[in-house]
Phi, psi and omega in degrees: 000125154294113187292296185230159178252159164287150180294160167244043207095182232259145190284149217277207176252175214195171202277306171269195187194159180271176189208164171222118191266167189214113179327129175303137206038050155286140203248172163311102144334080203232107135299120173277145199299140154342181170242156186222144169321109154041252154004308208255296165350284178323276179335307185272043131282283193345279186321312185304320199275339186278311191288339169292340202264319186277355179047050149285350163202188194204160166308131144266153181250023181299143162281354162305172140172121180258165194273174158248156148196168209244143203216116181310128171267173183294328176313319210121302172265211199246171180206125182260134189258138164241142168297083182265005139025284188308322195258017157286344175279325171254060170248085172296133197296152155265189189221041152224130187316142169279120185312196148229145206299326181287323177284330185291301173320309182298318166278026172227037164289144168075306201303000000 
């Protein structure tokens, strides 16, 4: 039995859809794509045409744009990573506390 599957395209829309809230008077995020080997170069063309062809991801028309870069798997092949770095910085955090498992344990004692 499979366990996990290849995606079949882009996930449906949902009663909330995620969001990225952004620190007030943030300008746009344009990070320039690294410079890459040849090799990585290809490879990430490569990559971009299979998810688009599997319809895992789609063209954007965003004024963003953050770099990749590709990090060698145990297999051999490669997994493209994005550098989210720049907009993890202008991102407002959230604010809830992590519960701690010992309080938790405690209120559901006796239920």
């Amino acid at each position: 039995m499979e366990v996990f599957q290849e995606p079949k395209g882009i996930p449906p829309s949902r009663s909330h859809d995620h969001s990225i809230v952004l620190k007030e008077g943030t300008s746009l995020i344009s990070v320039r794509p690294y410079m890459y080997p040849y090799y990585q170069k290809f490879e990430i063309e490569k990559l971009i045409k299979e998810l688009l062809a599997m319809g895992t991801i789609r063209p954007s028309q965003s004024s963003f744009s953050l770099p990749v870069l590709l990090v060698r798997k145990a297999d051999g092949s490669w997994r493209m990573c994005v550098d989210y770095r720049a907009l993890n910085k202008e991102t407002v955090k959230d604010k809830f506390p992590i519960p701690v498992v010992e309080e938790l344990l405690d209120e559901l004692h006796g239920s």
